[in-house]
C-alpha positions as CSV (number, residue, x, y, z in Angstrom):
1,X,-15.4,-19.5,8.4
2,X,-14.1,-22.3,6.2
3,X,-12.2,-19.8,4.2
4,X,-10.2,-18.6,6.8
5,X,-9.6,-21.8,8.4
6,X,-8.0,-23.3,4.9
7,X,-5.8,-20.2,5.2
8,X,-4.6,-20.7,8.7
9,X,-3.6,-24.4,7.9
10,X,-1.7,-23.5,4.8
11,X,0.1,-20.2,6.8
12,X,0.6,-23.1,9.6
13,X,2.0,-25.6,7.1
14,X,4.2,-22.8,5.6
15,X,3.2,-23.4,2.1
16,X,5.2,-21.4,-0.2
17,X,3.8,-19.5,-3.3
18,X,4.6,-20.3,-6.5
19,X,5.5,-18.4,-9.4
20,X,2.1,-18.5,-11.6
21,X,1.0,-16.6,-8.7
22,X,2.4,-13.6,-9.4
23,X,0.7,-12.6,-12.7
24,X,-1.1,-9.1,-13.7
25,X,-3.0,-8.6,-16.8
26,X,-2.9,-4.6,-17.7
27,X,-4.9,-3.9,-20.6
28,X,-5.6,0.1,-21.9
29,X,-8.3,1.0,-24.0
30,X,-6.2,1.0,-27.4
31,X,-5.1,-2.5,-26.9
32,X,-5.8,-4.3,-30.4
33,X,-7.6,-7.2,-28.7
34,X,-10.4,-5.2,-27.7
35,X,-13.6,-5.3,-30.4
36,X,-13.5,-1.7,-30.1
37,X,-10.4,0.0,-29.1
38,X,-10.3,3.8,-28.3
39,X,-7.6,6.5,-27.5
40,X,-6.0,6.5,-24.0
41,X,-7.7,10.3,-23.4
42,X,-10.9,10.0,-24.2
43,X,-14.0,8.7,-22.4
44,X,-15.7,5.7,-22.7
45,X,-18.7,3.5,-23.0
46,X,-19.9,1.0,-20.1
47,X,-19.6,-1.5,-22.4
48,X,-16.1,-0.5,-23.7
49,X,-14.7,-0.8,-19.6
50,X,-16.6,-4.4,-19.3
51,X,-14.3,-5.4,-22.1
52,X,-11.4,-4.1,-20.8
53,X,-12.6,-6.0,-17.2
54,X,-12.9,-9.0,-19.3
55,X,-9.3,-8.7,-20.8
56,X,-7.6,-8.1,-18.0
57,X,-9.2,-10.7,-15.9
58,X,-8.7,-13.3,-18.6
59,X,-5.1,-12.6,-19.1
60,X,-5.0,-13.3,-15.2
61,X,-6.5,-16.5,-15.4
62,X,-10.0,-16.0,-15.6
63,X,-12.9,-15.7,-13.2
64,X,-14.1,-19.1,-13.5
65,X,-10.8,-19.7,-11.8
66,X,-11.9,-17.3,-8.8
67,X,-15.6,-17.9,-8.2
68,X,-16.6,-21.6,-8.3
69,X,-19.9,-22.0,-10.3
70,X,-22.0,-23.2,-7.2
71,X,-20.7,-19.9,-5.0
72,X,-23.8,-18.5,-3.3
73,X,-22.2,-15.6,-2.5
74,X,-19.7,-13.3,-3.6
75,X,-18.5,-9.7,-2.6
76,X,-17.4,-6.7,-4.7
77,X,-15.4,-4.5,-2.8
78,X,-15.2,-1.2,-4.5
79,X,-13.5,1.8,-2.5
80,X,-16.3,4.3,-2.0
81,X,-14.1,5.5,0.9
82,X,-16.6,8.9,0.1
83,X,-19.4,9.9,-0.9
84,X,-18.2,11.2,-4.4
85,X,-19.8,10.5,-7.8
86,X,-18.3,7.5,-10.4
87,X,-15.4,8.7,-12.9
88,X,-14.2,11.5,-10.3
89,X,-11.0,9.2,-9.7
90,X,-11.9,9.5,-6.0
91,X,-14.0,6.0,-5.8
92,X,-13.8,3.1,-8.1
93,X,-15.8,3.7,-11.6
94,X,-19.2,1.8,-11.4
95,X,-18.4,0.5,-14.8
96,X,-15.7,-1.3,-13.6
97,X,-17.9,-3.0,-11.0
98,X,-20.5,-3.8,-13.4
99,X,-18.0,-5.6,-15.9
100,X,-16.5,-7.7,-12.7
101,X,-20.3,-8.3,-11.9
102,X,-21.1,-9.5,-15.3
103,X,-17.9,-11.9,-15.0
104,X,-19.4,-13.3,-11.9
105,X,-22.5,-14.0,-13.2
106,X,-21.3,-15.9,-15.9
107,X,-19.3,-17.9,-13.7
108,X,-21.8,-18.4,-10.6
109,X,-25.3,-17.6,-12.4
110,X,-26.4,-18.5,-9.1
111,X,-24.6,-16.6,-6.9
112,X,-25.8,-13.4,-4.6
113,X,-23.5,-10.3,-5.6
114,X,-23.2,-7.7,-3.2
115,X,-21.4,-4.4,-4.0
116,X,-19.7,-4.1,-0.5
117,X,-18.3,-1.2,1.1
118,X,-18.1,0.0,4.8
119,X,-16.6,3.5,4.1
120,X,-15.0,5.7,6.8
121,X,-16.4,8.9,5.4
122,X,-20.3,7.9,4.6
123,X,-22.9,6.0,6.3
124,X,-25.8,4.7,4.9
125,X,-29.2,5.9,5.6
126,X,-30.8,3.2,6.1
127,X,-28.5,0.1,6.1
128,X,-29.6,-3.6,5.1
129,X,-29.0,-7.1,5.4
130,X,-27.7,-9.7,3.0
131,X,-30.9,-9.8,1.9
132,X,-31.6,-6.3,1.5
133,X,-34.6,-6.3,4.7
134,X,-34.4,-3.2,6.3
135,X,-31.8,-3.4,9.6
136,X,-33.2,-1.5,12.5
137,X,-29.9,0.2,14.2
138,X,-29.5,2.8,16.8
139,X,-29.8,6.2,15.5
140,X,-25.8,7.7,15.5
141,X,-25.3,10.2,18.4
142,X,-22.3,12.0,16.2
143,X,-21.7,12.1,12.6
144,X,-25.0,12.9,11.6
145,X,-23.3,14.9,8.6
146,X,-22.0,11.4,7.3
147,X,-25.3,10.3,6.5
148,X,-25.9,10.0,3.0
149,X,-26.0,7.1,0.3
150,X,-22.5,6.7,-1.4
151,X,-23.8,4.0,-3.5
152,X,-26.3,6.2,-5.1
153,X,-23.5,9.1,-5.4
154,X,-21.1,6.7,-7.0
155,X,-23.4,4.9,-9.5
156,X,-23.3,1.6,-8.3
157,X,-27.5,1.5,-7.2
158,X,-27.6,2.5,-10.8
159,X,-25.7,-0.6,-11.7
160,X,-27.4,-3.0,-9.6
161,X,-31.0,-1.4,-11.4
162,X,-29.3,-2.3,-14.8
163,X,-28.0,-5.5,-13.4
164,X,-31.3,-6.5,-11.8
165,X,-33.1,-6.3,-15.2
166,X,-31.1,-8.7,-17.2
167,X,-32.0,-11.4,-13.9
168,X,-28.8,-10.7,-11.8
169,X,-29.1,-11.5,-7.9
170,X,-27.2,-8.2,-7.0
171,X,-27.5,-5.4,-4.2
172,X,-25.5,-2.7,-2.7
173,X,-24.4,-3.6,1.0
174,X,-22.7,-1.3,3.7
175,X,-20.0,-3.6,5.6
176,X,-20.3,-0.9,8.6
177,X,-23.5,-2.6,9.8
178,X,-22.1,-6.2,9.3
179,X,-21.9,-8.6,12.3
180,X,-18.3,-9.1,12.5
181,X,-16.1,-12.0,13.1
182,X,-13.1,-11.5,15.8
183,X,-10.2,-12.9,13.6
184,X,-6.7,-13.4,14.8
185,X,-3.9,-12.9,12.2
186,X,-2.3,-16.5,11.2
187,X,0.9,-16.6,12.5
188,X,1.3,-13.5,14.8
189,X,0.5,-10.1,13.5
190,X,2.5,-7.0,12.7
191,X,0.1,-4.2,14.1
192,X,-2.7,-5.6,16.2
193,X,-3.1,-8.9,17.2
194,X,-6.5,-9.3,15.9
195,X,-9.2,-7.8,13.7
196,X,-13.2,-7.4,13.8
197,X,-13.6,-7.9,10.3
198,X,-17.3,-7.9,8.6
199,X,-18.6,-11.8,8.3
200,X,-20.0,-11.2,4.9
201,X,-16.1,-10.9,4.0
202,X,-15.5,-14.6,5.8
203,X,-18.5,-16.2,4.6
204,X,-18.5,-15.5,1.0
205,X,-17.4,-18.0,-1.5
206,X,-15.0,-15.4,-3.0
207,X,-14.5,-11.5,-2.7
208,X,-12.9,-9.6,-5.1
209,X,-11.0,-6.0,-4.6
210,X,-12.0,-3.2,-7.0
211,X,-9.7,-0.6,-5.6
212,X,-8.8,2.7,-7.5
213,X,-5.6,3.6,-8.7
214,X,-4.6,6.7,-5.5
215,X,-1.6,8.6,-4.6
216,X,-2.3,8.9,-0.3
217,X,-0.3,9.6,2.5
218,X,0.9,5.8,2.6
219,X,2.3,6.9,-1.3
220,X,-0.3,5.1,-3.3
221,X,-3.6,3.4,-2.0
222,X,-5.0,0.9,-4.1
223,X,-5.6,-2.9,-3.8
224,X,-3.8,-3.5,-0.6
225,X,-5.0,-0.3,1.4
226,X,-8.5,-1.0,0.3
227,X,-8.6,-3.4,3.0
228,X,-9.4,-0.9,5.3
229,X,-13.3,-0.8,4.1
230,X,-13.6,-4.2,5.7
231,X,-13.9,-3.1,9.3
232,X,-17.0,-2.2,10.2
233,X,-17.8,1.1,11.1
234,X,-20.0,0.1,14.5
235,X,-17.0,-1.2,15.8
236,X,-14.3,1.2,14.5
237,X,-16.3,4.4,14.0
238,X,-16.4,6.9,11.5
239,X,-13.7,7.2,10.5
240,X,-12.1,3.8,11.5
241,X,-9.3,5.1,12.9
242,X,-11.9,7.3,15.7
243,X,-13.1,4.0,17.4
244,X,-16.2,3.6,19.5
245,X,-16.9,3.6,23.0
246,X,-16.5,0.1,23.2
247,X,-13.7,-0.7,20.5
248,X,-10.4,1.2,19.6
249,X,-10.3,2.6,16.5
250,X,-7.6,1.1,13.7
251,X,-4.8,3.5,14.0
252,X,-3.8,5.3,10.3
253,X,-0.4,5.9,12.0
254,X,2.3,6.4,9.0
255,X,4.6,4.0,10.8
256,X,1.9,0.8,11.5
257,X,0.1,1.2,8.3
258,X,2.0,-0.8,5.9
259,X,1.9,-3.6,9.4
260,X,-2.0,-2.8,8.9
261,X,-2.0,-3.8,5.2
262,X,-0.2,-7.2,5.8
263,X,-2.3,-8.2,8.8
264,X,-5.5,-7.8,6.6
265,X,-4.2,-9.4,3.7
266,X,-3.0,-12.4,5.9
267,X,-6.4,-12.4,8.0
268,X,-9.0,-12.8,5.1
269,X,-7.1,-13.3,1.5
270,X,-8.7,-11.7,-1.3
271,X,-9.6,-14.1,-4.1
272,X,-9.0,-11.3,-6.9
273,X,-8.2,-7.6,-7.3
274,X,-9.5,-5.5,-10.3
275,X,-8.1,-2.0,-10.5
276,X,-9.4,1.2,-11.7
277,X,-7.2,2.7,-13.3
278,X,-9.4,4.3,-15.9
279,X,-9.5,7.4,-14.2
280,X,-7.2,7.9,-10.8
281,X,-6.5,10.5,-8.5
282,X,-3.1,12.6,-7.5
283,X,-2.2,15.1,-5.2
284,X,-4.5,13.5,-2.6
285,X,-6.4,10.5,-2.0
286,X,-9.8,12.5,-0.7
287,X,-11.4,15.5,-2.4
288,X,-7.9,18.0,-2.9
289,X,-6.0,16.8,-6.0
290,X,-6.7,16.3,-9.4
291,X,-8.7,13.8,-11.9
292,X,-6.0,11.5,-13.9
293,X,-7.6,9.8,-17.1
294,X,-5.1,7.0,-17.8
295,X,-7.7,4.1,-19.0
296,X,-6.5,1.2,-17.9
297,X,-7.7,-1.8,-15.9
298,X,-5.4,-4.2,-13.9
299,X,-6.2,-7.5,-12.3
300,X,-4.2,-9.9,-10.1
301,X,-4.9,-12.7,-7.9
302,X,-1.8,-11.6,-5.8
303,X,-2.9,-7.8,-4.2
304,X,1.1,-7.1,-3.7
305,X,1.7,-8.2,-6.9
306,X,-0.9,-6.3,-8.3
307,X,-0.2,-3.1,-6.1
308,X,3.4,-3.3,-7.7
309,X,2.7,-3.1,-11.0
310,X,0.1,-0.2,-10.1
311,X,3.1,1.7,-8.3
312,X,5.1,1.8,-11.7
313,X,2.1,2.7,-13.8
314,X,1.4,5.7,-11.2
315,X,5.9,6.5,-11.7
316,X,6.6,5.5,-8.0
317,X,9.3,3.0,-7.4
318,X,7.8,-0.2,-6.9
319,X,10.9,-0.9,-4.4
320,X,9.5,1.9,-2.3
321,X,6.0,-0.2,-1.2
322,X,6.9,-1.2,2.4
323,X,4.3,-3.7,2.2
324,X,5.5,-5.4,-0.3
325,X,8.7,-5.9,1.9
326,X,7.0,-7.2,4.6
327,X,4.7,-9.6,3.2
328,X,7.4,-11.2,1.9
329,X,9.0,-11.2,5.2
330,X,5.5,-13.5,6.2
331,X,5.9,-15.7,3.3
332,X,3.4,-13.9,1.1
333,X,3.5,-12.1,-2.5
334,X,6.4,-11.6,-5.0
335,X,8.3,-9.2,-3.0
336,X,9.5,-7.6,-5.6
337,X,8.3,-6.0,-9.1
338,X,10.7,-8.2,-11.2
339,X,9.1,-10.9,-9.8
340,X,5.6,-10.1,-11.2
341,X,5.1,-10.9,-15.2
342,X,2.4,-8.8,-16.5
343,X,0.2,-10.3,-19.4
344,X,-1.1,-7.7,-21.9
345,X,0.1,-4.0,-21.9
346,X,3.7,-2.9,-21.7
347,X,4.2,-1.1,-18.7
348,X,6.6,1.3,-19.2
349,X,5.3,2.5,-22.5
350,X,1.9,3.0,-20.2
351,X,3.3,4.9,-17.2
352,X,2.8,8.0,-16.5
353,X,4.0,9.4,-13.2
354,X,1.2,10.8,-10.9
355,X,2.0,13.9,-8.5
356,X,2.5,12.4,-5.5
357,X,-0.2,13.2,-1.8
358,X,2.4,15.6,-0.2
359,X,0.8,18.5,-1.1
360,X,-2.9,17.7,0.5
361,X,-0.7,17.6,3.4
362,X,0.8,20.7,3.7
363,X,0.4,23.5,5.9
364,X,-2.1,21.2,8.4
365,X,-0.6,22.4,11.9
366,X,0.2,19.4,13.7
367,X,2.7,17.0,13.6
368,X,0.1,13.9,12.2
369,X,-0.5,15.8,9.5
370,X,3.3,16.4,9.1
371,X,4.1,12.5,9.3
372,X,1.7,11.9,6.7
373,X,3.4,14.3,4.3
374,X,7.0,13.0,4.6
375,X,5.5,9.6,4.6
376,X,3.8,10.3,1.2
377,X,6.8,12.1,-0.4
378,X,9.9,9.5,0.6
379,X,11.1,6.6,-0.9
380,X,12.0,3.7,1.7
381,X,15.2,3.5,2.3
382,X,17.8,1.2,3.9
383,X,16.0,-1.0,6.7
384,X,18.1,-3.9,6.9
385,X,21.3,-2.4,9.2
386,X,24.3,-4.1,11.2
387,X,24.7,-1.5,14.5
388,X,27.6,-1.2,17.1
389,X,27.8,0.8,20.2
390,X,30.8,3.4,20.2
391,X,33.1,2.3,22.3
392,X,33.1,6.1,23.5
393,X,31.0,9.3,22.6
394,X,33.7,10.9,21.1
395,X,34.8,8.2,18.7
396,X,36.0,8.4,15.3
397,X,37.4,5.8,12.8
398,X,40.9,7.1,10.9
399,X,40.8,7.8,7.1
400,X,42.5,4.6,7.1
401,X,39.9,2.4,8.9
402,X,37.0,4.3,7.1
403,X,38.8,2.9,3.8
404,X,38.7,-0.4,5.2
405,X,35.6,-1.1,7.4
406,X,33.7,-3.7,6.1
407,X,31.7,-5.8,8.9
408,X,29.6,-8.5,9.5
409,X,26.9,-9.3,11.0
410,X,27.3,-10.6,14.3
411,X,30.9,-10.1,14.1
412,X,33.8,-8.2,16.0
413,X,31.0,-6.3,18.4
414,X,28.2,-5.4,15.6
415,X,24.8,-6.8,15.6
416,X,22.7,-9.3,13.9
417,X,20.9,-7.8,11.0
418,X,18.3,-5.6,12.6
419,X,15.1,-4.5,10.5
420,X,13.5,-1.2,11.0
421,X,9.7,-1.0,10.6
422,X,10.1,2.8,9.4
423,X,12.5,5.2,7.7
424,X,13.0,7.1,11.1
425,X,16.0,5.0,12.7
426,X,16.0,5.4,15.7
427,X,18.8,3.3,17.1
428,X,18.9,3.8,20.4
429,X,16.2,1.8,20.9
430,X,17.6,-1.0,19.7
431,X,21.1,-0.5,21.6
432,X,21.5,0.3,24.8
433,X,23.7,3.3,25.0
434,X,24.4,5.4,27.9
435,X,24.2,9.1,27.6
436,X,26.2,10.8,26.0
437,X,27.2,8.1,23.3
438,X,27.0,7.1,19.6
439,X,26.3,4.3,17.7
440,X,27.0,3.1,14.1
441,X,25.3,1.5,11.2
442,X,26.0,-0.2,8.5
443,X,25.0,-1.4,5.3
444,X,25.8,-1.6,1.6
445,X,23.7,-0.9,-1.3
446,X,24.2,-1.8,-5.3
447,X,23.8,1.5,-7.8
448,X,22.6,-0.3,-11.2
449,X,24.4,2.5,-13.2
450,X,27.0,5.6,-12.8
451,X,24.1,8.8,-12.8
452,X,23.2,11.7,-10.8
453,X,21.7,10.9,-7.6
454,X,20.1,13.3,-4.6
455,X,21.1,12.5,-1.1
456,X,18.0,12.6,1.4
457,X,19.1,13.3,4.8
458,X,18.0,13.5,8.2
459,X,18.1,13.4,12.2
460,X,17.7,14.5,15.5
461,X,20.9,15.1,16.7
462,X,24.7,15.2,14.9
463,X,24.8,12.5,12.3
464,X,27.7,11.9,9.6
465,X,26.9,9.9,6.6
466,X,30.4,8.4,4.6
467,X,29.6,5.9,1.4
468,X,33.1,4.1,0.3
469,X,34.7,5.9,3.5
470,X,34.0,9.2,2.1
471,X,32.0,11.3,4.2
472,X,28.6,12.6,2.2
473,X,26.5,14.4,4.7
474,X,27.0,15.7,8.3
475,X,25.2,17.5,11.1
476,X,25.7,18.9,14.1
477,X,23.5,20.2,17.2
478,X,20.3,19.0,18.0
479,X,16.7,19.4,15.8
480,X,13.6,18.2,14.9
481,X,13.7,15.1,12.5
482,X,11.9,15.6,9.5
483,X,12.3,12.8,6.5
484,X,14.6,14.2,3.7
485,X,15.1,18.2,5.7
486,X,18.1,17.9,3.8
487,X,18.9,17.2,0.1
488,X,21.9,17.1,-1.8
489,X,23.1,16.8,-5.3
490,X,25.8,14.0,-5.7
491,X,27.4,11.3,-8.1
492,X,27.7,7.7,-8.1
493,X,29.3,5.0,-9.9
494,X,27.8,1.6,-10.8
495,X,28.5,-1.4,-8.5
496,X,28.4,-2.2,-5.1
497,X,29.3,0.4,-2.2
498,X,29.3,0.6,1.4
499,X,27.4,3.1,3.7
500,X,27.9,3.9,7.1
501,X,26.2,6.5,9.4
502,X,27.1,7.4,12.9
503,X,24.9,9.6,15.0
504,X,25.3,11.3,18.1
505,X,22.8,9.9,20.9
506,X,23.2,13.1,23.5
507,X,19.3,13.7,24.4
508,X,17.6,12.0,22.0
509,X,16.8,8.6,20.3
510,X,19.8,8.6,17.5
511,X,17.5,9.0,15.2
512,X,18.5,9.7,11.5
513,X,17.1,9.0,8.4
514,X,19.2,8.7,4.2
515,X,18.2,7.4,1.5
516,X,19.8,7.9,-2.1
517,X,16.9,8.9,-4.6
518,X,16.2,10.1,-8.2
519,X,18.1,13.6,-9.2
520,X,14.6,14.9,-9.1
521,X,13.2,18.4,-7.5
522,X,10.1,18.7,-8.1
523,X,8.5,18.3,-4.8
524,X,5.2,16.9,-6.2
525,X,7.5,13.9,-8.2
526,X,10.6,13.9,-5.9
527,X,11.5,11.4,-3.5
528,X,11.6,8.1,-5.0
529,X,14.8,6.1,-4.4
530,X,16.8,5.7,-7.3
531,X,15.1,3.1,-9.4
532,X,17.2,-0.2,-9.5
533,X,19.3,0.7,-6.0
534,X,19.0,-2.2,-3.7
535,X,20.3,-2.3,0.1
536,X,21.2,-4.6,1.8
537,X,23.4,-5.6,5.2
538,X,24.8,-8.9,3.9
539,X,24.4,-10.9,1.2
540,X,23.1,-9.0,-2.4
541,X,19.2,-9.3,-2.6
């Protein structure tokens, strides 16, 4: 527990992180460094991804920097989230897991490895200890079809065979059967007030995230979402978000799971994150989608930072990762991708843009399923709003005063800065408005450059939308919300302007939804916010 309590005191003390913290190395397997460089599309040797592990990992400081030489022991979390074989883009590549192995080796020759995984779609058949004795567990009452070795699927028993040979301490180990520790998050939480979270996570001298580069309902998953394989399935169920008899399960609610992300990340700190991207996954996170051969490897201390960079490479907006928002709102990561300097690689001469989860989505037939598809297709928009109760439900500002309004925050009857933890706003929560009424937002946003632009638009009930006093959208009568159910072509000039949306609150929650994205169509690519557009309800970002 030592770990954790050296985090609480420095959350507590409210140190502040530094710049140097914020590094990425990104190395792809043509990079000149590399003894023996090979094309970005085709396959490659286990030894040719150790190298690129090396790279990458030295360009991010090193792993003697990580895992102190006298660590005894020290976690590899891969995401093996199913039972699907190595290179598929589904789980991480084994070889990536051997060359971070090899790395810890060299750096702790006598440290215990364990491969670590507690996967919401596989359990094992016949779970172990640290040590690898035999555990003697209850034999499941439900999921019997779950059963099966997703270490031996993915390649990483294979690995620890190899490993073993050359006089490695390594093993495969499934986090669902780990005692856990009840941990509560340092400094309040954002989704659940504390976590069971597997003590071989706490008690290691260093664990290290091997996540795959994903597009998923929450738009990517990748170091920060591969938390979720920390919570043991005895407690959480298969999957995690099912819950057992005697523990709720962890929600994967599209408006708590960015909240989710943070939490973890602020409960048990990574020490490094190595990502796959040598071959990822779009369309779908699971089994629908398609393989993406991009060979490259990432690594980053910070995950946010890391996840960032990851975001471009995959061509999402970076600005679009709620997470990275909200860790910064705790204190934690770069909160944004200009803040991060990659080592290595050029990034935008290595991106490619991945066709984003929506589609594995579609046509599920009930309204989770819907959630998860607007989630995964929608750039974040404005969260950060100034409100104000209509002095009456019929009330309109003149031309004129539309020309005109600029407010403040807590100024002349409009709120304090309010954050919204999703891009349904739904302000009548946050005002309290009798019915029939309306309320106002506000907010301004910079546009880095005069271009084409698509209007994402949404609501409940009647909603207007006016940028510069000009009115952009509107709606009347009431319907179901649904994240950008309207979209519409429109031009904008560079510099600052000012947004402001009223909605109707007759029945429902004045709930609306706009954001100001790419002039894009394409509904597996579409959505992003416009890259470079910031908002923001005061002062510029």
């Amino acid at each position: 527990m030592k770990k954790t309590w050296l985090i609480l005191v420095a959350a507590l003390a409210g140190q502040s992180v530094q710049a140097e913290d914020f590094v990425v190395g990104l190395v792809a397997s043509d990079d000149p460094h590399l003894s023996a460089p090979a094309p970005r599309d085709s396959a490659l040797t286990a030894d040719q991804v150790a190298a690129m592990v090396r790279w990458a990992v030295d360009l991010a400081g090193g792993m003697k920097g990580v895992v102190p030489y006298a660590a005894r022991l020290v976690l590899i979390k891969p995401n093996i989230s199913v039972a699907q074989p190595s290179g598929s883009g589904i789980v991480t590549d084994a070889r990536v897991v051997r060359g971070v192995a090899l790395l810890v080796h060299e750096a702790a020759p006598g440290a215990r490895i364990l491969i670590a995984e507690g996967a919401g779609g596989w359990r094992s058949t016949q779970p172990t200890d640290r040590q690898g004795q035999p555990l003697q567990v209850d034999p499941p009452r439900w999921g019997r079809r779950r059963m099966r070795d997703g270490f031996e699927i993915g390649g990483y028993r294979q690995v620890v065979e190899e490993l073993r040979g050359q006089g490695v301490d390594i093993d495969c180990f499934d986090l669902n059967f780990d005692p856990a520790y009840t941990l509560e998050v340092p400094g309040g939480a954002m989704a659940d007030p504390n976590y069971d979270v597997a003590s071989a996570i706490v008690d290691a001298d260093a664990w290290i995230n091997c996540p795959v580069t994903k597009t998923h309902g929450p738009k990517i998953t990748c170091s920060m979402k591969n938390q979720f394989g920390i919570l043991p399935g005895t407690i959480y169920g298969w999957s995690k978000a099912k819950g057992t008899a005697n523990h709720a399960g962890m929600p994967h609610l599209p408006a708590l799971i960015d909240e989710f992300m943070v939490d973890l990340w602020l409960t048990t700190r990574m020490d490094l994150n190595v990502v796959d991207g040598i071959v990822g996954h779009e369309s779908g996170a699971l089994q629908q989608g398609d393989e993406v051969r991009n060979n490259l490897v990432l690594a980053g201390c910070d995950p946010v930072a890391t996840d960032l960079v990851a975001a471009r490479l995959m061509g999402f907006n970076p600005d679009d990762m709620e997470f990275a928002d909200l860790a910064f709102q705790r204190g934690m990561g770069p909160g944004r991708y200009e803040k991060v300097k990659v080592k290595g690689g050029k990034v935008e001469a290595l991106a490619r843009r991945f066709k984003k989860a929506g589609s594995a989505y579609r046509g599920g037939g009930w309204d989770e399923w819907d959630e998860w598809k607007y989630q995964a297709e929608y750039g974040m928009g404005p969260r950060r709003l100034i409100l104000l109760a209509a002095p009456a439900a019929d009330h309109q500002y003149s031309d004129q005063e539309l020309a005109e309004l600029a407010p403040s925050p807590g100024k002349q009857g409009w709120s304090e800065i309010t954050w919204f933890g999703h891009d349904r706003l739904a302000l009548a929560g946050e005002l309290g408005v009798e019915r029939p009424g309306a309320i106002y937002a506000y907010t301004r946003f910079e546009m880095p450059k005069a271009d084409s632009v698509r209007y994402w638009a949404g609501s409940d009930e009647g909603v207007q939308v006016w940028i510069d006093g000009e009115e952009v959208y509107r709606h009347q009568g009431e319907r179901p919300h649904q994240l950008g159910q309207d979209r519409l072509p429109a031009y904008l000039e560079a510099g600052e302007h000012r947004l402001l949306v009223r909605v109707q609150v007759e029945e429902g929650q004045g709930e609306f939804s706009f954001n100001i994205c790419e002039p894009l169509d394409d509904p597996d690519y579409a959505g992003n916010r416009y890259p470079g557009l910031r908002y923001y309800a005061d002062k510029k970002p």
